[in-house]
N, C-alpha and C positions, 0 to 999 in steps of 0.2 A: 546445508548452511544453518545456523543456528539461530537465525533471526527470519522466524514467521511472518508474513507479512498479511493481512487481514484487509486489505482496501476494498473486498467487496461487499464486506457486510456492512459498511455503516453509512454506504447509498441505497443499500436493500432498505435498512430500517429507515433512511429517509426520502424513501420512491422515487430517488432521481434515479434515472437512467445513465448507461458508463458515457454516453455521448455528450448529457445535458453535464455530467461534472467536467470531464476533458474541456469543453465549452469553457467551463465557469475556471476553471484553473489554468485555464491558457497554452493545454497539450493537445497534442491528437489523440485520438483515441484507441490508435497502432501503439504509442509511445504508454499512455495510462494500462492499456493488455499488459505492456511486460512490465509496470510494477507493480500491477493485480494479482499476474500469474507470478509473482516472485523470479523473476528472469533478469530484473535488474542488477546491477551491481554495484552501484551507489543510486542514492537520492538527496538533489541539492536542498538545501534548507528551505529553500524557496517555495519549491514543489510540496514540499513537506508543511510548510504552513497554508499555502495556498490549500491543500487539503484539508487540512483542520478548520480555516477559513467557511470555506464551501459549505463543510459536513459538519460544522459546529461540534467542532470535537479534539481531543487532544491526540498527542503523535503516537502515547500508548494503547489508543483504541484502533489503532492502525500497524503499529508494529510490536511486535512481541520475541521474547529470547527462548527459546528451548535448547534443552539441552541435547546436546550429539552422541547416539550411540559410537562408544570407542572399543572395538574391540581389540584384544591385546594378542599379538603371535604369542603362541603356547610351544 
């Protein structure tokens, strides 16, 4: 998938723990694993600000696009 998703480093650089953000964002903390682990498949806007809320931070320090190796049949 071509969008990285980063939620773990920017409660590393603010020493919350994934339980005390889950907490503070209003998820369990089974639910926040699979948008950490990129396992999701969407994220409501909601979730998505409540996270920048929490971690005082914007939704690009959290999500990111790379690009997809395509290889082509020869």
């Amino acid at each position: 998938m071509p969008i990285a998703v980063d939620i773990d480093v920017m409660p590393a650089k603010r020493k919350m723990s994934v339980g005390e953000l889950a907490d503070r964002i209003g998820i369990t903390p089974a639910n926040l694993a699979v948008l950490k682990n990129g396992r999701a498949r969407a994220v409501r806007f909601a979730t998505l600000a409540a996270l920048c809320e929490a971690l005082e931070c914007q939704p690009g320090d959290l999500l990111r696009w790379e690009t997809e190796d395509v290889t082509a049949d020869d």
